[in-house]
LUMPALUM-319588 format. One record per residue: residue in one letter; residue number from 1; x, z, y of N, C-alpha, C in turn. Coordinates in steps of 0.1 Angstrom, whole numbers, plus 5000, padded with zeros to 4 digits. Example, Ala and Ser with C-alpha at 12.3 -4.5 7.8 and 13.67 -1.06 7.14 Angstrom:
% residues 2
 residu num  n.u  n.w  n.v ca.u ca.w ca.v  c.u  c.w  c.v
      A   1 5132 5078 4943 5123 5078 4955 5132 5078 4967
      S   2 5128 5071 4978 5137 5071 4989 5129 5079 5000
This chain:
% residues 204
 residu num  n.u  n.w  n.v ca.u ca.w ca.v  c.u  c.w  c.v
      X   1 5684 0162 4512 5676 0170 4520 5681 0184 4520
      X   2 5684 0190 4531 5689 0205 4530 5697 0204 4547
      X   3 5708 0215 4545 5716 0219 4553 5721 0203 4559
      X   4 5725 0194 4554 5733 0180 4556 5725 0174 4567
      X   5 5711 0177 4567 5703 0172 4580 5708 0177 4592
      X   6 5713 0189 4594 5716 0195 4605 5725 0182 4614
      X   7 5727 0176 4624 5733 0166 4628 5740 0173 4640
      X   8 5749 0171 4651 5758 0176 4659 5747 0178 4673
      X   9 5738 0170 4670 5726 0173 4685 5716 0186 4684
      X  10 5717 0187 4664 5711 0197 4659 5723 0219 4661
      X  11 5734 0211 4661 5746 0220 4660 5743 0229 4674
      X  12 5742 0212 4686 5741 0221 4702 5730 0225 4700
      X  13 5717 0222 4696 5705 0229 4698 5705 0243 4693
      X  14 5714 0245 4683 5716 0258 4680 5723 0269 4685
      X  15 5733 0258 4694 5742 0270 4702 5730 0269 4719
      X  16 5729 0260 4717 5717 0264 4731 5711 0276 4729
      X  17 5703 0274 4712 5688 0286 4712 5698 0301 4714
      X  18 5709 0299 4709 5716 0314 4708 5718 0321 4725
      X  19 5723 0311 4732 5728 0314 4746 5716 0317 4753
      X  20 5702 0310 4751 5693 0314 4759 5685 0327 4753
      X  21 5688 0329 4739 5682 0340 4728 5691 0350 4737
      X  22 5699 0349 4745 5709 0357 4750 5705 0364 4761
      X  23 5699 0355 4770 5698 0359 4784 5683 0374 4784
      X  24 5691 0382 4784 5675 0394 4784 5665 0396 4802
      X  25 5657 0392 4796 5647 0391 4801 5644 0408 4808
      X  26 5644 0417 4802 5643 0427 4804 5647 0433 4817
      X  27 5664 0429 4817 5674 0431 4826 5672 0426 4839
      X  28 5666 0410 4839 5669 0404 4852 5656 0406 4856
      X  29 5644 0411 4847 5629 0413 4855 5631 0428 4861
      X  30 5642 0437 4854 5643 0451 4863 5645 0449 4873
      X  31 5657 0444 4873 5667 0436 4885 5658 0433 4894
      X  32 5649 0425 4893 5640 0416 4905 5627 0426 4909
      X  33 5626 0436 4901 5612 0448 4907 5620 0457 4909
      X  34 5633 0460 4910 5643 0469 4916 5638 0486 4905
      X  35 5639 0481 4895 5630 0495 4885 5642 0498 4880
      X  36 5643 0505 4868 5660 0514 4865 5659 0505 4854
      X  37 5674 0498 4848 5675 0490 4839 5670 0499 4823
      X  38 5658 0490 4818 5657 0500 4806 5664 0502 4793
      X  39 5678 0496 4798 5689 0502 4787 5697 0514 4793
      X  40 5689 0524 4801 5694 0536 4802 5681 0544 4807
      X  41 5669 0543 4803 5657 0548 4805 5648 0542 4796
      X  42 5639 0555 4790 5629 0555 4778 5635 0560 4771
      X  43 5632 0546 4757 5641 0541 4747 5653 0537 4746
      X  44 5657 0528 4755 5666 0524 4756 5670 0511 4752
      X  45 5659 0504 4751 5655 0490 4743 5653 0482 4755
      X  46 5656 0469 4758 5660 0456 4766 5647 0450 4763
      X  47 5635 0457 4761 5620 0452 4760 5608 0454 4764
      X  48 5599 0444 4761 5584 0446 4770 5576 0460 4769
      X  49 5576 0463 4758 5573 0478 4756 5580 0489 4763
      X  50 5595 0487 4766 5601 0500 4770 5596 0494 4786
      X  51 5600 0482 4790 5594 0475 4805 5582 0483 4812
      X  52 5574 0481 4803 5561 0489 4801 5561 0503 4805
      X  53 5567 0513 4799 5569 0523 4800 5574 0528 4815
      X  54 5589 0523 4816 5591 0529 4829 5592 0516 4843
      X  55 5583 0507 4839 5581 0496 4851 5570 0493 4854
      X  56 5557 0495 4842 5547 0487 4846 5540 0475 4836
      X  57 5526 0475 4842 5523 0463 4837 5523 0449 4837
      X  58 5528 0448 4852 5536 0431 4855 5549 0431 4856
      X  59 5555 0439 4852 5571 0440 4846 5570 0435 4831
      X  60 5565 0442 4825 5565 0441 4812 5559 0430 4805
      X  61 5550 0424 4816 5543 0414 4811 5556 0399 4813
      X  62 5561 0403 4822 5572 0389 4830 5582 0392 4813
      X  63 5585 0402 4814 5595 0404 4801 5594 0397 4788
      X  64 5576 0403 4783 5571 0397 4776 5573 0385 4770
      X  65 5566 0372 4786 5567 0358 4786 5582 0353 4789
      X  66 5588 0358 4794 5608 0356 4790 5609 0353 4776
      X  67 5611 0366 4775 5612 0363 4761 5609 0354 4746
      X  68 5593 0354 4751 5587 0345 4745 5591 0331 4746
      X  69 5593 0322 4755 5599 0315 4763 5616 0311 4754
      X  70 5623 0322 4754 5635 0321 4748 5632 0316 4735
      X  71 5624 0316 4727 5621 0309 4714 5613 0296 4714
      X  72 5603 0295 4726 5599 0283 4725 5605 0268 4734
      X  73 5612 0274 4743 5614 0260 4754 5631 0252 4740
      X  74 5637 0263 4734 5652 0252 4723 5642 0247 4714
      X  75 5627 0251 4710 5617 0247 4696 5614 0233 4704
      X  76 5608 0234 4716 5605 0225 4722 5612 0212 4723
      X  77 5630 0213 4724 5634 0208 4729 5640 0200 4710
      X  78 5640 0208 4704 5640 0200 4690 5631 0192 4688
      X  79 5621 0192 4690 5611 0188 4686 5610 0172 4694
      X  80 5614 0173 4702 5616 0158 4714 5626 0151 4709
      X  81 5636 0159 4706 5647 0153 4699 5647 0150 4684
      X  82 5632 0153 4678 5630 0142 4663 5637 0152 4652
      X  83 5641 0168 4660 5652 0174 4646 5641 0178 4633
      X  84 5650 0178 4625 5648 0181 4610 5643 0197 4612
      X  85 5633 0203 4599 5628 0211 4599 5639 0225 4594
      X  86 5651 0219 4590 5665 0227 4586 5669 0229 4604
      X  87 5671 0221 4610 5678 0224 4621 5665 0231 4629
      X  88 5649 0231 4633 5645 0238 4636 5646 0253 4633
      X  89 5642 0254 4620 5645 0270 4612 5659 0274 4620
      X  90 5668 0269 4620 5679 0274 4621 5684 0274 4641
      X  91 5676 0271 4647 5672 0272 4663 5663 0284 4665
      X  92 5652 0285 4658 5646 0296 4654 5655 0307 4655
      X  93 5660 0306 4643 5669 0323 4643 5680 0323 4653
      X  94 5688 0315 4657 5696 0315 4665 5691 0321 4679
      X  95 5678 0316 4678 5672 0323 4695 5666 0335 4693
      X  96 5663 0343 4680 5659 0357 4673 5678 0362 4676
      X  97 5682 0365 4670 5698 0370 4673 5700 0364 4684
      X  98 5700 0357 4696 5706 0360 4707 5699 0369 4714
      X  99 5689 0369 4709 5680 0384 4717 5687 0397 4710
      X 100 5686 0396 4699 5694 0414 4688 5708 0411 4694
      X 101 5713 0400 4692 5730 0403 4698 5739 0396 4707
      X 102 5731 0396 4722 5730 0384 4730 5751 0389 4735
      X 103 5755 0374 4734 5765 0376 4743 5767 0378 4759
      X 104 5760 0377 4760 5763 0385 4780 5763 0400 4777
      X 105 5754 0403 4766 5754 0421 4770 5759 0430 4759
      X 106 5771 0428 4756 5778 0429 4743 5772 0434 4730
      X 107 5767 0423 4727 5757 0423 4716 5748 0433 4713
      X 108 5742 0441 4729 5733 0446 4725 5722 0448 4727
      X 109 5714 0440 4721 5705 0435 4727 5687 0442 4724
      X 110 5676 0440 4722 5663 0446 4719 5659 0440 4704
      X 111 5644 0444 4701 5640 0443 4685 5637 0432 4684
      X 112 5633 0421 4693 5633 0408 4690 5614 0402 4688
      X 113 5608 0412 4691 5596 0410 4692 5586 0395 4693
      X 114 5587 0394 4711 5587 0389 4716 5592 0373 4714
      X 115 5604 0370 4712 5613 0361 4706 5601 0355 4691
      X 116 5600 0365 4683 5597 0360 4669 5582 0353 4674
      X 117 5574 0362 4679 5563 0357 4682 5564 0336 4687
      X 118 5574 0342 4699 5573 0329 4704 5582 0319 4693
      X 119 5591 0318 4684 5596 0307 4676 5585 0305 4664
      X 120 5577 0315 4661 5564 0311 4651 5555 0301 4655
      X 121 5548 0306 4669 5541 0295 4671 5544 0283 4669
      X 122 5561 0278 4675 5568 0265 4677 5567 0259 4662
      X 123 5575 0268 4654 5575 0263 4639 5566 0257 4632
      X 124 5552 0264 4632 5540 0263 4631 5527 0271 4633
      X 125 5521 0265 4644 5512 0272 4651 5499 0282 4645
      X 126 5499 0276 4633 5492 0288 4621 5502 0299 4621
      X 127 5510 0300 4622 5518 0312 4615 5520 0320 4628
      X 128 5520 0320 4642 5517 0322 4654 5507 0329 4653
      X 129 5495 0321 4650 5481 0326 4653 5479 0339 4638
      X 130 5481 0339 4631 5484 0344 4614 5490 0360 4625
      X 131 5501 0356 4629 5511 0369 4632 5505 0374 4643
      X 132 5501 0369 4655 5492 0375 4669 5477 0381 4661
      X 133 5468 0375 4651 5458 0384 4649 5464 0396 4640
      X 134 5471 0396 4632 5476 0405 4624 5480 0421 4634
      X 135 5493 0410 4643 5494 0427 4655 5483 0433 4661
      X 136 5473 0420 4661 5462 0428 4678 5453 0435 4667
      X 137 5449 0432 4652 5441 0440 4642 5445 0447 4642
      X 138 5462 0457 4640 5468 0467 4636 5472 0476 4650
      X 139 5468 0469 4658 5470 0477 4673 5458 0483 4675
      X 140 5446 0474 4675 5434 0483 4675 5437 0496 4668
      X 141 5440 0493 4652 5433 0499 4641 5443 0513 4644
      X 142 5456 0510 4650 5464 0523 4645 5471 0524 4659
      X 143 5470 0517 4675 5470 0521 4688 5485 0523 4687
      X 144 5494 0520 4678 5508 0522 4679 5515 0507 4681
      X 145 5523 0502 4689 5528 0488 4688 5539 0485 4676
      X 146 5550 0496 4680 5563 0493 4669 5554 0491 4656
      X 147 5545 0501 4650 5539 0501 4636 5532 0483 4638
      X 148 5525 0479 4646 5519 0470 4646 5527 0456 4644
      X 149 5535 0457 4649 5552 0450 4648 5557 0447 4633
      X 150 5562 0461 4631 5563 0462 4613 5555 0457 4606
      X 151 5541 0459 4606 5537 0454 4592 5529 0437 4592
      X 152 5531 0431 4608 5531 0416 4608 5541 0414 4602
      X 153 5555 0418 4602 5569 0415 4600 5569 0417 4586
      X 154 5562 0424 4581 5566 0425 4562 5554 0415 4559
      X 155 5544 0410 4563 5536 0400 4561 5537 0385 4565
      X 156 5543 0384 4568 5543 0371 4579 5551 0364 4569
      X 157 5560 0369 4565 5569 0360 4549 5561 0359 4537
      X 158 5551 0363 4535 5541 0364 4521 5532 0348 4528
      X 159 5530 0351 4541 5521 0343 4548 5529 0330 4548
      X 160 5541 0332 4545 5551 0312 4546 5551 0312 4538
      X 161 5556 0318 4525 5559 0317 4509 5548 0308 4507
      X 162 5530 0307 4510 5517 0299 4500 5519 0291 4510
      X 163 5517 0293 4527 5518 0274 4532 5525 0273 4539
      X 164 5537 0276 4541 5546 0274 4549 5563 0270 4540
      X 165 5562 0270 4530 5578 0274 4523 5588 0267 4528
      X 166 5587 0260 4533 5603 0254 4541 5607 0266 4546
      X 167 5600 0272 4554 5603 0281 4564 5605 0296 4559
      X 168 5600 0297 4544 5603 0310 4541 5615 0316 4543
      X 169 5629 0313 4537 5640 0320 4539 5642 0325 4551
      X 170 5640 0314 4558 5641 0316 4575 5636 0331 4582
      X 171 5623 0328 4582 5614 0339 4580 5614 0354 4574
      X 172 5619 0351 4563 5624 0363 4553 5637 0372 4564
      X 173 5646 0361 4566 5657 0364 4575 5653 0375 4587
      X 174 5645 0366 4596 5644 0372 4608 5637 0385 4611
      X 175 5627 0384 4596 5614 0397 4596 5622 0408 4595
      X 176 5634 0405 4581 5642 0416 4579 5647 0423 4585
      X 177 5657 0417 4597 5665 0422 4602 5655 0426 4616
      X 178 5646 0422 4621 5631 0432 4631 5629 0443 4623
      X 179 5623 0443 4611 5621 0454 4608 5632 0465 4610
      X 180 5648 0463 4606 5658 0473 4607 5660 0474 4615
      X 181 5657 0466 4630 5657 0468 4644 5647 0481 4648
      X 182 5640 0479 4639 5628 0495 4643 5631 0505 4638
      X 183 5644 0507 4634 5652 0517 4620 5644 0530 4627
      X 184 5645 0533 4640 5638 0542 4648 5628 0547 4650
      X 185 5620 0535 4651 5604 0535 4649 5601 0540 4637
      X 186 5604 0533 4629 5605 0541 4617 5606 0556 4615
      X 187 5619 0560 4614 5618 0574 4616 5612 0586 4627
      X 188 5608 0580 4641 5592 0582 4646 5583 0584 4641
      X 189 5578 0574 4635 5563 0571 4627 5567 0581 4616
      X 190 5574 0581 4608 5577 0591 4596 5574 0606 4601
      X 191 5580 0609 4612 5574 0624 4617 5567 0627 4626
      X 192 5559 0616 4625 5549 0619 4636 5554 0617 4652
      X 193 5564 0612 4658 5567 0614 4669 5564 0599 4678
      X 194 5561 0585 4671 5559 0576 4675 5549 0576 4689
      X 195 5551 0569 4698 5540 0568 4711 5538 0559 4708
      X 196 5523 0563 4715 5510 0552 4712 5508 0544 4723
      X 197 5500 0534 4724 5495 0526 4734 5493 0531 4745
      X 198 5481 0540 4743 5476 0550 4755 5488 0560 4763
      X 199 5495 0564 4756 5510 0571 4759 5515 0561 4777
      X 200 5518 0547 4769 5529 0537 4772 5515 0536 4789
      X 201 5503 0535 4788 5494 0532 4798 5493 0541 4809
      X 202 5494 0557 4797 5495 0568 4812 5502 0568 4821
      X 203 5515 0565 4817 5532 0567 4823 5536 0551 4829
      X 204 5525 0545 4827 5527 0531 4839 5522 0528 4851
């Protein structure tokens, strides 16, 4: 039991999740509402949030469900195909890193949000529902999204460790490298400079 389950149907499923982890959503929803690509406006981030900002709320929302989408339709297609819970995990992250470092846009891609949300559900639909109440609690509570982001992302592996543990490493993996994706947000929130909810609503 381990890595040796991964089988060659399991290999393409992983170069699938990466290629479609690839395609930003961001990009081709600007493209299609004719709005300024938001890798050179806001932030500067290939995401629903920055979408939001300088497109709107049915840009951002199309972005959103892309995204999301990019993690669940390769989970889906494991799942038909009978794969092992090693080659799931590992479609999982492959469709988290084609969003952080998609090849069409020379690996540079957004924080992966979106993406995580949607491969949790697939994995296991508790840890989905675990990580969606966790953000919408900490959005109320603190009206900031990146903060609301972060601290599902440092929880959400405490939350696999008691019922989930196949999936911890996995998990451990993906949260980590989201959180260093907000290296920014971070130092935002550190000086006070982070925008809020209300911010992202005025300016849409």
């Amino acid at each position: 039991m381990g890595l040796e389950e991964i089988s060659f149907t399991g290999l393409l499923l992983i170069g699938f999740g990466y290629l479609l982890g690839s395609v930003s959503s961001a990009v081709l929803v600007s493209r299609m509402f004719g709005i300024t690509d938001p890798r050179a406006a806001g932030s500067k981030n290939p995401g629903a949030t920055n979408v939001l900002r300088i497109g709107g709320k049915k840009a951002a929302f199309l972005t959103l469900l892309g995204d999301s989408l990019k993690g669940i339709i390769p989970l889906i297609l494991c799942y038909q195909l009978n794969q092992s819970h090693w080659t799931l995990g590992f479609v999982a992250m492959a469709a988290f890193f084609g969003h952080l470092f998609p090849i069409f846009f020379h690996f540079k891609g957004g924080k992966g949000v979106a993406t995580f949300f949607g491969v949790l559900f697939l994995l296991e639909w508790q840890l989905g529902v675990y990580a969606a109440l966790t953000w919408l609690v900490c959005l109320w509570a603190f009206k900031i999204s990146s903060l609301s982001a972060l601290i599902t992302a440092i929880t959400v592996p405490f939350f696999a460790w008691f019922y989930f543990p196949h999936y911890f490493m996995i998990l451990l993996i993906i949260c980590l490298f989201l959180v260093l994706r907000h290296h920014q947000n971070i130092r935002n929130l550190m000086g006070g400079n982070e925008h809020s909810i209300s911010q992202h609503k005025a300016r849409s």
